[in-house]
C-alpha positions in Angstrom: 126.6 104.1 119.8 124.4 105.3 117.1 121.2 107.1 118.2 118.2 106.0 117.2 116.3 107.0 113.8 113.6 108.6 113.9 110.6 107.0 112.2 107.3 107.6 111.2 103.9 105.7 110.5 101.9 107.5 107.9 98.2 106.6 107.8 95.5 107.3 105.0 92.1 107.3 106.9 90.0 104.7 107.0 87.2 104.4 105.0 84.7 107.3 104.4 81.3 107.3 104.0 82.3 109.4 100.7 84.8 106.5 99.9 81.6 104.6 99.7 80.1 106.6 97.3 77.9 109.0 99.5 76.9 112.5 99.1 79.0 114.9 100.9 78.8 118.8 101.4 81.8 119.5 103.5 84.9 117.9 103.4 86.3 118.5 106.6 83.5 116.8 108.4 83.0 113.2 106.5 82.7 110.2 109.0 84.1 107.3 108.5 81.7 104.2 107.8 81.7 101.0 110.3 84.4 99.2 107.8 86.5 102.4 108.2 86.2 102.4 112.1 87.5 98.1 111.9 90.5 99.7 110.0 90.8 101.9 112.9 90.5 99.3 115.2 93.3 97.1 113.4 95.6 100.3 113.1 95.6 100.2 116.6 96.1 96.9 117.6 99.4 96.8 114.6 101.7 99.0 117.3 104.1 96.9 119.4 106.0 100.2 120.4 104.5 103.1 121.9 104.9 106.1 119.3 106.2 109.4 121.1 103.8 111.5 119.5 100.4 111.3 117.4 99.8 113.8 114.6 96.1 114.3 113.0 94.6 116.5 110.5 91.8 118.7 111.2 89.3 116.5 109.2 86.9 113.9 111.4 87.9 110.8 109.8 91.5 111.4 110.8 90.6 112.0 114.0 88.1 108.7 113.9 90.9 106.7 112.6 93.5 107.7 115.4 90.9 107.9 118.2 91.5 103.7 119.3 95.1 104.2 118.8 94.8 107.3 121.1 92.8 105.5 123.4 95.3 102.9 123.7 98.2 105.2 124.1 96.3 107.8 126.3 99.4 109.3 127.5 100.9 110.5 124.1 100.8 113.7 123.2 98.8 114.2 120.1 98.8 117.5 117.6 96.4 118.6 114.7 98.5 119.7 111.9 97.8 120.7 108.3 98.0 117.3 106.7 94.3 117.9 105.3 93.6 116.9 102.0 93.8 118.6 99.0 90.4 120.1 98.3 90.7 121.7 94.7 87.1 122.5 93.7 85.1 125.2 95.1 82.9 123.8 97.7 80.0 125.6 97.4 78.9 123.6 94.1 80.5 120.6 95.4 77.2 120.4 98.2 75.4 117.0 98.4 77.6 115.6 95.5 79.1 112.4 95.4 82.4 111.4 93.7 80.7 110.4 90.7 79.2 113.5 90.4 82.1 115.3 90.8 84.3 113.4 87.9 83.9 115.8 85.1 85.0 118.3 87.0 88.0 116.4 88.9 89.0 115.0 84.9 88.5 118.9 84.0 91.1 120.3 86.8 93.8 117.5 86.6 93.6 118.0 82.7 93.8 121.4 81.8 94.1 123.4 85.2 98.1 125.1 85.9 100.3 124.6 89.2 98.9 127.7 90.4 94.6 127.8 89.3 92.7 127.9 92.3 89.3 127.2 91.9 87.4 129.4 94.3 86.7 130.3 97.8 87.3 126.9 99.7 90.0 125.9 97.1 93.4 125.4 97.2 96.0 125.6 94.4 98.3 122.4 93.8 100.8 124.7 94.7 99.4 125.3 98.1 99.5 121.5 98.8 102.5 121.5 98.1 103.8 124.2 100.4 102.1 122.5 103.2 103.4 119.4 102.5 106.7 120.7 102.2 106.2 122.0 105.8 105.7 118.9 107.0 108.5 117.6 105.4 110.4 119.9 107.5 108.3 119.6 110.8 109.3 116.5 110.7 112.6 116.7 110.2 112.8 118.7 113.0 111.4 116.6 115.8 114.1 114.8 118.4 116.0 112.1 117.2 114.3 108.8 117.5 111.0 110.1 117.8 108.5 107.4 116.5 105.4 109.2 115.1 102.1 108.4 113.6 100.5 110.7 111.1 96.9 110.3 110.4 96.4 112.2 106.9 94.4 111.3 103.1 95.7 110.2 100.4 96.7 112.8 98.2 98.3 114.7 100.7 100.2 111.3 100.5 101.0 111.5 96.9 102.2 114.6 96.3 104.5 113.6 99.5 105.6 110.9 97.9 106.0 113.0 94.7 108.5 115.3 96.6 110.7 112.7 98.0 111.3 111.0 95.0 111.3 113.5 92.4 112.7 116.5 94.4 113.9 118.3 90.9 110.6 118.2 89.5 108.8 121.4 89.2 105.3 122.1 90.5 104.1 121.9 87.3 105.8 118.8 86.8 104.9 117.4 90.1 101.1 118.3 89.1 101.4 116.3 85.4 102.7 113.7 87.3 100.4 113.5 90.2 97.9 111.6 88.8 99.8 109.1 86.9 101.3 108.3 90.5 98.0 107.8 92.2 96.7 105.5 89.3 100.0 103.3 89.4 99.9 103.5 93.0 96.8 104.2 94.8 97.0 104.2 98.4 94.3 102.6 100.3 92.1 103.5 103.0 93.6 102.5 106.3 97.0 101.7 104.5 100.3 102.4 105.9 103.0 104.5 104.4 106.7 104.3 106.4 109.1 106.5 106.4 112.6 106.8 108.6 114.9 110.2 108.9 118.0 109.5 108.0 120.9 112.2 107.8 118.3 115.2 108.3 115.7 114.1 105.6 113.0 112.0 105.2 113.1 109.0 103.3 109.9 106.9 102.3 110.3 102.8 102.9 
């Protein structure tokens, strides 16, 4: 008999107070608002199985948005990983902004910046999400066979997941004109669920 597949739940974050449209100063510790905590809450309550393991980022509202599925799963082992999202602007003028304030610079860096620009201390390159997702990618394609996981990550670190399992030729360059074409096609929501299966060593999104 054939062994079991191993799948996985991906999970954007519920919703953040700077999904709302608040001021923020550092990224790592944005709390979810009381609609993001329901999303939470119905994460949770979705799982008929129990998952074999729990993987979060180092960010709060990852750690919000698993925390009821934890707590209804207490024994599972659960990991922080580096699923964090991509945070491509230098974060010391991006204290006490809010999205809006930030567009001219997000437009700015998606239109003109390469693969490899970083913007300053706090900054990553688009080529150093990449790696990490990459890593992940193969983190997970490591783990037992029929392991059920949940991942509680953002949404970029989504796309640029997506990116590399469905245009694995693509350069990073490519991958980084394509980015945000993907994410206004096909946004991913707060809360919303992403599944993906191993099959034959590699992950494959559903």
């Amino acid at each position: 008999m054939a062994a079991e597949p191993t799948r996985i739940n991906f999970f954007r974050h519920g919703e953040s107070i700077s999904n709302a449209g608040a001021a923020t100063s550092d990224p790592a510790r944005i709390p979810l608002t009381e609609y993001g905590r329901n999303q939470a809450e119905q994460i949770a309550q979705s799982y008929e199985e129990r998952p074999t393991l729990i993987v979060v980022s180092s960010y709060q509202r990852t750690w919000q948005t698993a925390a009821p599925l934890i707590a209804r799963f207490p024994e599972v082992p659960m990991e922080e990983w580096p699923v964090q999202e991509f945070t491509y602007l230098e974060l010391s003028r991006c204290m006490g902004t809010t999205g809006a304030e930030r567009r001219a610079w997000v437009e700015h860096y998606w239109n003109s910046c390469s693969a490899e620009y970083c913007d300053g201390p706090g900054a990553e390159s688009f080529m150093d999400l990449l790696r990490r997702v990459r890593e992940t990618r193969t983190r997970l394609e490591a783990l037992p066979t029929g392991s059920q996981v949940a991942v509680f990550t953002h949404g970029q670190f989504l796309q640029a997941l997506r990116l590399l399992v469905h245009f694995p030729a693509l350069t990073d360059a490519a991958m980084k004109d394509r980015f945000q074409v993907l994410d206004q096609e096909r946004p991913i929501a707060n809360g919303a669920r992403i599944e993906g299966i191993i099959q034959h060593g590699r992950l494959c999104l559903l």
